[in-house]
C-alpha positions in Angstrom: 108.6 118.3 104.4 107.4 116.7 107.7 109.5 113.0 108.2 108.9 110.7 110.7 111.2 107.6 112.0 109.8 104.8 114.0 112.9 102.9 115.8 113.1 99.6 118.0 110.1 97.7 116.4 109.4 94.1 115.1 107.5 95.0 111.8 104.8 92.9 110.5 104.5 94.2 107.1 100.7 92.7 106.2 102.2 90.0 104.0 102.0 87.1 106.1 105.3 87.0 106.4 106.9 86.5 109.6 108.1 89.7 111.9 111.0 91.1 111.2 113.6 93.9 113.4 113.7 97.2 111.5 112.7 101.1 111.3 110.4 103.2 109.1 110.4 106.2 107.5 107.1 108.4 107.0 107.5 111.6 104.8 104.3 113.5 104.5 101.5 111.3 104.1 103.8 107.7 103.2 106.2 105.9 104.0 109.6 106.4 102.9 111.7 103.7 103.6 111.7 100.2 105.2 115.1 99.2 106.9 115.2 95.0 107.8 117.6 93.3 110.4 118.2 94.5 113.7 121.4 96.3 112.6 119.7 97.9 109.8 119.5 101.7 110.3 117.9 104.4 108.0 119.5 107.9 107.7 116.8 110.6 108.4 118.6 113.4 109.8 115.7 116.0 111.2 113.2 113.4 111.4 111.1 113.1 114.3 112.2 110.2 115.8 109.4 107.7 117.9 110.9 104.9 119.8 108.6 101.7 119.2 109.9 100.2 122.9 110.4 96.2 121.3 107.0 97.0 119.6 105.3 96.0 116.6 104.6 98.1 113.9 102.0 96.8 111.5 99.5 98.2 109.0 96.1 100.3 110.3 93.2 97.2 110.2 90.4 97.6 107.8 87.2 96.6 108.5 85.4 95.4 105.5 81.9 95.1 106.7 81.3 98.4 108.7 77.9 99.3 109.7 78.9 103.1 111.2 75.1 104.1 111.4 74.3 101.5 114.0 74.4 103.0 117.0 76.0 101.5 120.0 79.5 101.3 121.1 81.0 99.9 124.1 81.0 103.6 126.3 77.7 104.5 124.4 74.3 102.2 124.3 71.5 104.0 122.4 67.9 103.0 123.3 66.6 103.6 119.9 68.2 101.6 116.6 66.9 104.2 114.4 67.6 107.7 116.3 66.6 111.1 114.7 68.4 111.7 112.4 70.3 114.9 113.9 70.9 113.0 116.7 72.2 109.8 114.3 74.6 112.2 112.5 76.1 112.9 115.9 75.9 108.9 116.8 77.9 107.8 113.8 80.5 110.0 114.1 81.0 108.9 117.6 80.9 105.3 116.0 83.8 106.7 113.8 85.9 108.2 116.4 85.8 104.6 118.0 86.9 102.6 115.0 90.1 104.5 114.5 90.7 104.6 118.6 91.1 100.8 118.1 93.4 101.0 115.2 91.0 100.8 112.4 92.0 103.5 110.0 89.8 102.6 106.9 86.2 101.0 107.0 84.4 99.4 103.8 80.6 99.9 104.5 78.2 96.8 104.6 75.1 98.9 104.8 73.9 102.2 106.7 70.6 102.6 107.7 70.8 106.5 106.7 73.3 106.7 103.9 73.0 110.2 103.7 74.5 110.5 107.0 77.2 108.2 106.2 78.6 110.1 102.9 78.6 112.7 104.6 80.3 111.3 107.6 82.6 110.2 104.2 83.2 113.4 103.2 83.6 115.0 106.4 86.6 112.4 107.4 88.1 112.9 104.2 88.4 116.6 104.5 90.2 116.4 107.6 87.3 118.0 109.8 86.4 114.6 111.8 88.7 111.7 112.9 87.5 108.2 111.7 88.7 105.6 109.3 88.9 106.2 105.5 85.5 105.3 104.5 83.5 103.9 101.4 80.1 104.7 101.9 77.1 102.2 101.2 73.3 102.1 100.5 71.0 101.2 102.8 70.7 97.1 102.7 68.2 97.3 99.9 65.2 94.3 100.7 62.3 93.9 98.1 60.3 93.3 101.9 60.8 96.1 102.9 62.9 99.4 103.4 65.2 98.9 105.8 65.0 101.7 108.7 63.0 105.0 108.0 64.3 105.5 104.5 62.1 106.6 101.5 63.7 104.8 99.1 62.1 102.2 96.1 62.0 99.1 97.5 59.4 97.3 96.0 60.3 94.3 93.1 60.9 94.6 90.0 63.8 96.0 87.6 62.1 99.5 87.4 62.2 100.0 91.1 65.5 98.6 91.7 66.5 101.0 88.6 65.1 103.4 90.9 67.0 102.8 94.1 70.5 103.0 92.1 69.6 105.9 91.0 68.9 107.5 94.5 71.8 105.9 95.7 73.8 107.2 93.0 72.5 110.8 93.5 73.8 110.6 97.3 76.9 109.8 96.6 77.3 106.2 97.8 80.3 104.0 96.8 78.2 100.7 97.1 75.2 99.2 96.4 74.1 96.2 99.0 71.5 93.8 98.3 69.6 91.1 100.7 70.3 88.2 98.2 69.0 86.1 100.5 68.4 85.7 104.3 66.0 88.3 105.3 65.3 88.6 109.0 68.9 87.2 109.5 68.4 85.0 112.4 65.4 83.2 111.1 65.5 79.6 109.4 62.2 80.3 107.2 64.0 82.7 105.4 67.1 81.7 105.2 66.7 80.2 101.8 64.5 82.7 100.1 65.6 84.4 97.1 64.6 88.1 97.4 65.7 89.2 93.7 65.3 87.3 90.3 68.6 86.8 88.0 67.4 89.4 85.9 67.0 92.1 88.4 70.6 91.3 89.7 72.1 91.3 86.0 70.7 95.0 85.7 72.2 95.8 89.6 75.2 94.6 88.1 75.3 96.5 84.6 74.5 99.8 86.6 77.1 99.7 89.6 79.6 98.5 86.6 78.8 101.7 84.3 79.3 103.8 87.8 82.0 102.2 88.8 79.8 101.1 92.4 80.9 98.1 94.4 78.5 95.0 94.9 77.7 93.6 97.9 75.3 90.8 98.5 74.1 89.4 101.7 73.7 86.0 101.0 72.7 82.7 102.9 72.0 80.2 100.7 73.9 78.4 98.2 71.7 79.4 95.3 72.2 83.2 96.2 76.0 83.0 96.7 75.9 81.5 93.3 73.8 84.3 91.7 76.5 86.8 93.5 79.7 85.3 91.9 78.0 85.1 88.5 77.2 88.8 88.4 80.1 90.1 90.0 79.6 90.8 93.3 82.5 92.4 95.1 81.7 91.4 98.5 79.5 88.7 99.3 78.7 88.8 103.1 77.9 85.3 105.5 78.0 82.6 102.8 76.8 80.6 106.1 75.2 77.2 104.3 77.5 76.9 101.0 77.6 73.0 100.0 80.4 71.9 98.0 79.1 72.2 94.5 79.0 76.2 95.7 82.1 76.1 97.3 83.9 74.5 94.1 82.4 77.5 92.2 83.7 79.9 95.1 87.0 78.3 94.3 87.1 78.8 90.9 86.6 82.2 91.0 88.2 83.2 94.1 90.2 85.8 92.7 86.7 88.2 92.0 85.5 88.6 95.1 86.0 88.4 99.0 83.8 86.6 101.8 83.2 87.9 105.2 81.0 86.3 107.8 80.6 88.7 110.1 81.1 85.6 112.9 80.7 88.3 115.9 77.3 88.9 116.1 76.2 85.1 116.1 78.9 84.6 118.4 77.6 87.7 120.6 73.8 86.2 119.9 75.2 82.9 121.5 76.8 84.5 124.2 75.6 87.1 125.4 71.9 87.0 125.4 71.2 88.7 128.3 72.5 92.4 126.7 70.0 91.8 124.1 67.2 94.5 124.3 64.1 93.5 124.3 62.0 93.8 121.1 65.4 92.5 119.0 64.7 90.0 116.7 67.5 87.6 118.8 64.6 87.7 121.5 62.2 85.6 119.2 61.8 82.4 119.8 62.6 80.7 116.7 66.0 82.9 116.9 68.1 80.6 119.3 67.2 77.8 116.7 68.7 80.4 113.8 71.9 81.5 114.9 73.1 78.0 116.3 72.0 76.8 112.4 74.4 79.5 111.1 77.1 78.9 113.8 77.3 75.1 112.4 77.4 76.3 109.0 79.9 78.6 109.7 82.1 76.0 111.8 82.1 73.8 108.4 82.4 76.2 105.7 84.7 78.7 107.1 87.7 75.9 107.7 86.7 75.0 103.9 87.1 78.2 101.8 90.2 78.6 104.1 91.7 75.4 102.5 90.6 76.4 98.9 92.3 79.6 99.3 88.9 81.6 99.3 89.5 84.8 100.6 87.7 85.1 103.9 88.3 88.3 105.9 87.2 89.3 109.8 84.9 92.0 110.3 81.2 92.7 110.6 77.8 93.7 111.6 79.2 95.9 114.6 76.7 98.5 116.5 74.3 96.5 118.3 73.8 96.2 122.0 75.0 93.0 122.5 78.1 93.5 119.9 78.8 96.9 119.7 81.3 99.2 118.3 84.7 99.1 119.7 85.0 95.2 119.5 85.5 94.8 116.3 88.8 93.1 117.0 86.9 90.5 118.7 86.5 88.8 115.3 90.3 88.4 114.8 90.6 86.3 117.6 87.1 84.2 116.6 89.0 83.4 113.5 91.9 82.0 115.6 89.4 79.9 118.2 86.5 79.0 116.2 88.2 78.2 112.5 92.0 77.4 113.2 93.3 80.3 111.3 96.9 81.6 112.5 97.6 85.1 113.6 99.7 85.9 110.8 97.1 84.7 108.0 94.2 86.4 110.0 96.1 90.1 110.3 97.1 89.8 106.7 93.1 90.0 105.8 92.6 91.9 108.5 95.1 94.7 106.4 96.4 93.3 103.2 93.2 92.1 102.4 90.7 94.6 103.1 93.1 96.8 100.9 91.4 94.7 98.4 87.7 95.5 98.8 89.3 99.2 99.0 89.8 99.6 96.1 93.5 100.1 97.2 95.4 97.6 96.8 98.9 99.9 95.9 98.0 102.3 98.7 96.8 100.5 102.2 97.5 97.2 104.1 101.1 97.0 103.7 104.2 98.1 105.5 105.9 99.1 102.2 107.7 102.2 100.8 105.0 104.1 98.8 102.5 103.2 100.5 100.2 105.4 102.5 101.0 105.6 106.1 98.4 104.1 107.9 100.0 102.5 111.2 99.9 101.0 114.4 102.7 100.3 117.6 101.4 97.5 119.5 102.8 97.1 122.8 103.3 92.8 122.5 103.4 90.7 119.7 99.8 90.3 117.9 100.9 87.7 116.0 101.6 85.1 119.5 98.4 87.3 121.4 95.9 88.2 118.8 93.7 89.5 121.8 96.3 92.4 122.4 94.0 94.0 119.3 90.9 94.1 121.4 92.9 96.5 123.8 92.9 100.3 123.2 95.4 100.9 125.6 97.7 98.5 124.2 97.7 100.4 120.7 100.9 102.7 121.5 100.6 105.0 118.4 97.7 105.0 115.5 99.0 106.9 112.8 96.5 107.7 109.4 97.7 109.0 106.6 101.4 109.8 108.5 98.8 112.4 110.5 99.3 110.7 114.5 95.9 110.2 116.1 97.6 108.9 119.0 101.0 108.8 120.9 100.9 107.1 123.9 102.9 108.9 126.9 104.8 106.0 127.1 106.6 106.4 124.5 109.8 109.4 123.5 108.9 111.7 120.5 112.4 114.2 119.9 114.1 114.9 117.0 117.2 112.8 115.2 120.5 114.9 115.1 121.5 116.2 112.0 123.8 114.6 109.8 
C-alpha cells in the first residue's frame, strides 16, 4: 500500500467554506484522512511525508467546457485550426499535457473538432499511457449549417439526420452530444437569435442521449434556445449571454438540472487582445467588434443575476485559439472575480466542487474529503485572497491525480515519517 501525508498546509476543501490548518492522508489512489486545527496531527507511520511550506492544499480544478482539439497553447501557436489529423493527435495531447501542468486534473468536453482524436486522447489518459486531465469526450459541435471542421458527419436538418449523427457519435465512443442551439458564427449579431433545431428534433436528441446515458450540451444565445435546453434536459447549457428575466425565472426554477458556463475568456481575449488575432478569424470581420461587446453587456447583466438566484455558473471555456490559448484557462477565475463580483471562495468551489457535477462525479472529485479520489494541488499563497496565483505554473508546488504526483516542486522535502 503506497500512503502519502501532506503536512503544514491551509486546506480549502472545495466547499466554500473558509481555509482551514490541517494534514492529509492519500492511500493508493484517495484520500485517507482529513486532520482540522493546527494541532491536529494524523498518525501515518511509513507514509511519505510532503511538507506543504504554509501552503494551500485544494482540490485539482475542472474545467467544464474543454475544447482539447483546438490547437494553440501559450508555448505552442499552430498556423492551421484544423491540422492533419496525425499531426492533430499529437496537438491535443500537447493541449492535455498543458491542462494538468496548470492544475487541471479533469476536463468536461465542450466540443472537439475531431472527436475521434479526442476519445482516444480519453482512452489513452485513462490507461495511464499519457498525462492529461480525466476526460469526458464530446461530439463535434453538431450545426444544421454546416459541419463543423473537416468531419463527415450528418449535419443536415431534420430528425433522420440528427438520428444519424447520435448514432456516429455513439459508435466513436463520445460521452456527449453538443448542439448549436443557437448562435452560429458566435460573434455575429444576425445570428445570434436564430434557432438552428426545431423542438421536435431536440426532444428526439434528448430521448437518445437519455437511453445512452450521453450528456447534453447546448450552445445557446438566445432566450428562446436556453429555454428549449432546460425543457429537454440539457446538462450543460453553454453562454446563456442575452437571457431576460422571464428565462432567467425559469433558469431559477430548475436550477438544480443543469449548469451554466459562459466561457467569458474568449470575448474578454476578443476585447483585448485583438492584435494576436490571425488573420482570416471570424473576430477580424467587421461586424465582429459590434458582436462580442453585445455579448460582453449581456454577460455583465446576466452573469451578476443567475449568481443571485443561485444558478449554478461555473468558469471555464472555449480555450485553444490564438488570442486565448491553452494554458490560461485560469484566466477565467479571476474574470469572475473582476467582471461579476464573485468571491474567491464561491469561484474555486465551481471551479472544483462544481465541475464534479457536470462529471458525473459528484462522490469522487472536487472535494478535499476522505474517500474521495485524490486529485490535488499545493499552492504556494493563498488563492482564495490572490485568485491570479492560479494563472501561475510555477506557483503550483505539487499537482497530484489520482494520488499518482505529476509534479513536486524542488522546493519542497519528500522523506519518509518514522515508524510508530
Amino acid at each position: 500500500m503506497t500512503a502519502t501525508l501532506i503536512t503544514n498546509i491551509a486546506i480549502f476543501d472545495g466547499t466554500g467554506t473558509p481555509s482551514f490548518p490541517g494534514e492529509v492522508l492519500i492511500e493508493n489512489a484517495r484520500i485517507k484522512a482529513v486532520a482540522q486545527g493546527g494541532d491536529a496531527r494524523i498518525d501515518a507511520p511509513g507514509a511519505q511525508l510532503i511538507d506543504g511550506e504554509g501552503g494551500t492544499l485544494m482540490p485539482g480544478l475542472i474545467e467544464p467546457h474543454a475544447h482539447l482539439t483546438f490547437p494553440n497553447a501559450i508555448d505552442r501557436l499552430v498556423r492551421s485550426f484544423l491540422p492533419q489529423p496525425e499531426e492533430h493527435a499529437y496537438i491535443t495531447a500537447h493541449n492535455a499535457r498543458t491542462l494538468l501542468d496548470y492544475g487541471y486534473t479533469s476536463a468536461f468536453s465542450g466540443g472537439a473538432t475531431n472527436p475521434r482524436v479526442e476519445v482516444k486522447l480519453r482512452d489513452e489518459i485513462a490507461a495511464g499511457f499519457l498525462p492529461g486531465p480525466r476526460l469526458k469526450a464530446a461530439s463535434f459541435e453538431r450545426s444544421v449549417q454546416g459541419n463543423s471542421g473537416r468531419n463527415s458527419h450528418s449535419s443536415g436538418p431534420g430528425i433522420e439526420e440528427l438520428e444519424k449523427f447520435c448514432r456516429e457519435m455513439i459508435e466513436l465512443g463520445v460521452d456527449s452530444f453538443k448542439f448549436i442551439v443557437s448562435g452560429a458564427g458566435s460573434v455575429f449579431p444576425q445570428n445570434f437569435d436564430k434557432l438552428a433545431y426545431t423542438p421536435d428534433e431536440l426532444a428526439r436528441a434528448a430521448q437518445i442521449a437519455k437511453e445512452n446515458g450521453k450528456s447534453l450540451l447546448g450552445h445557446c444565445y438566445s432566450s428562446d434556445s436556453i429555454k428549449l435546453a432546460i425543457q429537454y434536459g440539457f446538462d450543460a447549457i453553454y453562454h446563456c449571454n442575452f437571457a431576460d428575466a422571464e428565462t432567467l425565472d425559469l433558469m431559477e426554477k430548475h436550477k438544480d438540472e443543469f449548469v451554466v458556463v459562459p466561457a467569458n475568456g474568449i470575448i474578454e481575449a476578443g476585447l483585448t487582445k485583438a492584435e494576436l488575432i490571425p488573420e482570416g478569424a471570424p473576430e477580424r470581420h467587421p461586424d465582429a467588434r459590434h458582436g462580442l461587446e453585445m455579448i460582453d453587456e449581456g454577460q455583465r447583466r446576466v452573469i451578476p443575476e443567475m449568481r443571485k438566484r443561485g444558478i449554478r455558473v461555473l468558469p471555464g471555456g472555449d480555450y485553444g485559439f490564438a488570442h486565448n490559448p491553452h494554458g490560461r484557462e485560469a484566466w477565467e477565475l479571476e474574470l469572475f472575480q473582476r467582471k461579476f463580483g464573485y468571491e474567491p471562495r464561491e469561484i474555486l468551489s465551481a471551479a472544483t466542487h462544481g465541475g464534479a457535477w457536470l462529471m458525473r462525479m459528484t462522490d469522487e472529485i472536487g472535494l478535499v474529503k476522505p474517500g474521495f479520489i485524490a486529485d490535488l494541488l499545493v499552492v504556494a499563497g493563498d488563492p482564495l485572497r490572490d485568485i491570479t496565483l492560479l494563472q501561475n505554473k510555477d506557483a503550483l508546488r505539487l499537482i497530484m491525480k489520482e494520488g499518482k504526483l505529476h509534479k513536486l516542486s524542488l522546493g519542497m522535502t519528500s522523506r519518509r515519517a518514522a515508524a510508530a
